[in-house]
N, C-alpha and C positions, 0 to 999 in steps of 0.2 A: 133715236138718240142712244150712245152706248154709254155705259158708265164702267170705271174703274175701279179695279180691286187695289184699297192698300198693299201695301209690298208686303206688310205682317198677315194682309188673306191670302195673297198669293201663296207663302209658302203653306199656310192650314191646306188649303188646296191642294197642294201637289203630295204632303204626307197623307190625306184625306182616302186612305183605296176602297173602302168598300161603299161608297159614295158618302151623302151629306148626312153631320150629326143632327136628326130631328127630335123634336121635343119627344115623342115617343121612343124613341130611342135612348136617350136619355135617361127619361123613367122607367125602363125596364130595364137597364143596365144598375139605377142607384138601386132597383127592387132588390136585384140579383147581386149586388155589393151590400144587403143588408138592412138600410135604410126604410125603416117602415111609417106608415100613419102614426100620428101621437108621437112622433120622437121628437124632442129640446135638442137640438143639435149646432153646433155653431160650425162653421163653412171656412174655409180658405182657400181660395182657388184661382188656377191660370186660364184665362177662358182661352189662350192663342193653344192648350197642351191638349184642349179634348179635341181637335181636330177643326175643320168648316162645319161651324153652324150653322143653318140658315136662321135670321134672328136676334144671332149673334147673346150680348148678355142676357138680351130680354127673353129668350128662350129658356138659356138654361137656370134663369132666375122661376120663370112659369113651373119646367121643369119641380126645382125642387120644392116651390111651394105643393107644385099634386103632391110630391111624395110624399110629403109630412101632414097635407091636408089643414085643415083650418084649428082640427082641432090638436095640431102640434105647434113646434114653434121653432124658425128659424132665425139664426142671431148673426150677425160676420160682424168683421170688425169695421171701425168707420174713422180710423183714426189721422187726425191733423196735427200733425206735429208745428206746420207753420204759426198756428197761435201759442209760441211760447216766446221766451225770453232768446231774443237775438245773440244774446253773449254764446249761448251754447249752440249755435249754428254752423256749421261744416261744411253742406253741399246744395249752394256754396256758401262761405263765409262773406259777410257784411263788415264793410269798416265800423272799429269803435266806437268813432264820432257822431253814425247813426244810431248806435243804441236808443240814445237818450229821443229821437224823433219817434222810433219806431215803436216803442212802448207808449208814448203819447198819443199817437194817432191812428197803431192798429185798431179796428173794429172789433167790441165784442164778437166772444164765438156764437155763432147763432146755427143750432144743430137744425133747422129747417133750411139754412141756404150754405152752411161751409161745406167746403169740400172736402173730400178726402185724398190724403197725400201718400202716394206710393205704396197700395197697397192694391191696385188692380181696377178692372174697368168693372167685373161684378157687382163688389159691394160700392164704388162707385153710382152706377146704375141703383143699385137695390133700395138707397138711401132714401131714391126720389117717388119710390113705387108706392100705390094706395094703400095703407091704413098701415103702411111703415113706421114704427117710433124709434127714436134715439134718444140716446144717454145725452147727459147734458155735462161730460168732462169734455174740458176745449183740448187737450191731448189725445187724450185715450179712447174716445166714447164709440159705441157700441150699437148697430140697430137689429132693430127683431120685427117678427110678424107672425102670428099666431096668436095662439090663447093665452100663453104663458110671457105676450112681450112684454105690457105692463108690467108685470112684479120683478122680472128678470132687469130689467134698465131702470126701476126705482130706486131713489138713493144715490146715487153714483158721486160722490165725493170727493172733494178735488182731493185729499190728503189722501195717500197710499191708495193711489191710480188703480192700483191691477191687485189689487188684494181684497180683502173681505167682507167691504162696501162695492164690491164691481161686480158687472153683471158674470164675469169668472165665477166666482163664487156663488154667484145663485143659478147658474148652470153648476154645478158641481153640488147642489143641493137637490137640483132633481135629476142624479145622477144621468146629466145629458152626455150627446156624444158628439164626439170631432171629425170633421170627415175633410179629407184633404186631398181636393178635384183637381188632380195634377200639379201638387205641391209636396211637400214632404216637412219633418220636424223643426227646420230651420222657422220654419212661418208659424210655427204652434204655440198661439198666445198663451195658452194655457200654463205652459210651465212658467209666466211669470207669476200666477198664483203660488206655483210652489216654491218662489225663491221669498216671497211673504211667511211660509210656512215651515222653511228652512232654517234652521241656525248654522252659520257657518262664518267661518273666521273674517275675510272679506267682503261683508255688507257692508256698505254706510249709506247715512240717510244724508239728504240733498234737498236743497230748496229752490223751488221750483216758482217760474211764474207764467201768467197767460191774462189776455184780456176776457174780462167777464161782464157778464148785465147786470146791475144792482140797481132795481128797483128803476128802470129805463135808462140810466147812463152807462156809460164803460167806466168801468176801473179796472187798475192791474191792481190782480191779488197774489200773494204768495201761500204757497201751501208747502208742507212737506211730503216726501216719499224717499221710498231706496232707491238706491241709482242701479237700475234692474238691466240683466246684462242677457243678451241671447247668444254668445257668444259659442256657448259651448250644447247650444239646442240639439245639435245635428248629433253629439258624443251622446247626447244623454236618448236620443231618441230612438239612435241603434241598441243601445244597452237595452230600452224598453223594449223595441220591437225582440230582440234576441230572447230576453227572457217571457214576454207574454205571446209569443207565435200564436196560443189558442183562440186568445182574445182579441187579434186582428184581425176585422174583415178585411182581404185583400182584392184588388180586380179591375178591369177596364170599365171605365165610365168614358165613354165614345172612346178617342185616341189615349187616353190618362191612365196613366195610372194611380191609382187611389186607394186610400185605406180610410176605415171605419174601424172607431174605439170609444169605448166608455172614456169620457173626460175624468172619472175619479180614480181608476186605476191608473190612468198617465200621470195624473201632479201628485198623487200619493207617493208614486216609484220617485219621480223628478226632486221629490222632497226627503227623501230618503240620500240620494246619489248625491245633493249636492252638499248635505250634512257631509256625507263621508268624501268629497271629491274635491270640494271647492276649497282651496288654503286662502 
């Protein structure tokens, strides 16, 4: 019997020259970008960018638990933006006249079976993996594994998603780091920690809703937050990389290009820039 490569392995394969990304490979590439035992580090990553895996996510999920080993702790994001409020939907939009059905008879979020929406087949994958935990925001939520996952996803809040009840913020307390596997600033959840941290002209706060478990049934509950914008991640992230050159690990991880940084030096800078940028 033969089997077929999707069209999206095919092309990993034909960029793929100095044969297949192996898990060893891998980890001696994240060794060599930086990434050591005991680091808190949170993930954002293209798995089609680092080349043919054999394995695929489950590799370079394996992958990053060696490098940071058990007694570190690795976080991505896990976020469903489908459990919210239909009104604010776009791609694609839902007629009006369902609103009122679909807040009725969404299912709560349930971070052991939701999925994750548009944020890659990784953390995707990663969500399902043994002794995995997840935040329990039906938006925003978060998973880890390590030593540090329980404390890092306790709490998580539905009011002010990405602020100082989030597991942002207790990565940014044990000064963890960002490492971003063929991605780049545009994806960097982090600085919406620092638009919480930020005073600037144009914030306002917005109310939010999603179905939730209260005590075995659903309800929809509303919470408030900023209306947090990444808009301008890509400006603010060149500015950082320009100014902190020393404090970037840069380098190949298989096909990818990738960097490694302290998360506190990025949302401190980010917090800075959008005080003085943002009107």
């Amino acid at each position: 019997m033969k089997w077929c490569c999707p069209v999206g392995e095919l092309g990993a394969v034909s960029r793929t020259k100095a044969g297949p990304v192996t898990q060893d490979r891998l980890l001696r590439d994240l060794g060599a970008l930086g990434l050591e035992p005991g680091s808190v580090v949170i993930v954002h990553s293209s798995l089609s960018s680092l080349g043919w895996v054999p394995g695929g996510a489950v590799t370079v999920i394996r992958a990053l638990q060696h490098a940071v080993r058990t007694y570190g702790t690795l976080v991505m994001p896990a976020h469903s933006g489908d459990y919210s409020d239909p009104s604010l939907w776009e791609n694609p939009p839902v007629p009006q006249e369902w609103w009122p059905v679909i807040r009725e008879t969404m299912p709560a979020f349930d971070p052991e079976v939701a999925p994750t929406r548009g944020i890659g087949r990784i953390p995707e994958l990663f969500r399902t993996f043994p002794d995995v935990l997840r935040s329990a925001h039906p938006h925003v939520s978060f998973t880890a594994w390590g030593e540090r996952a329980i404390e890092i996803l306790a709490n998580h809040g539905l009011d002010d998603s990405l602020g100082e009840m989030s597991p942002l913020a207790r990565i940014y307390d044990h000064d963890g780091w960002v490492l971003f596997l063929g991605t780049d600033f545009n994806a960097n959840t982090s600085f919406h920690l620092s638009e919480y941290r930020s005073d600037y002209a144009t914030k306002e706060r917005v109310t939010l809703g999603a179905p939730v478990n209260v005590e075995g049934h659903t309800r929809w509950r509303t919470f408030s937050d900023i209306n947090y914008d990444s808009s301008d991640f890509g400006e603010i992230g060149r500015a950082f990389a320009k100014s902190h050159k020393q404090q970037i690990h840069s380098g190949k991880v298989g096909m990818a290009s990738c960097l490694l940084f302290r998360q506190r030096i990025a949302v401190d800078f980010a917090s800075k820039w959008m005080h003085t940028h943002r009107r």
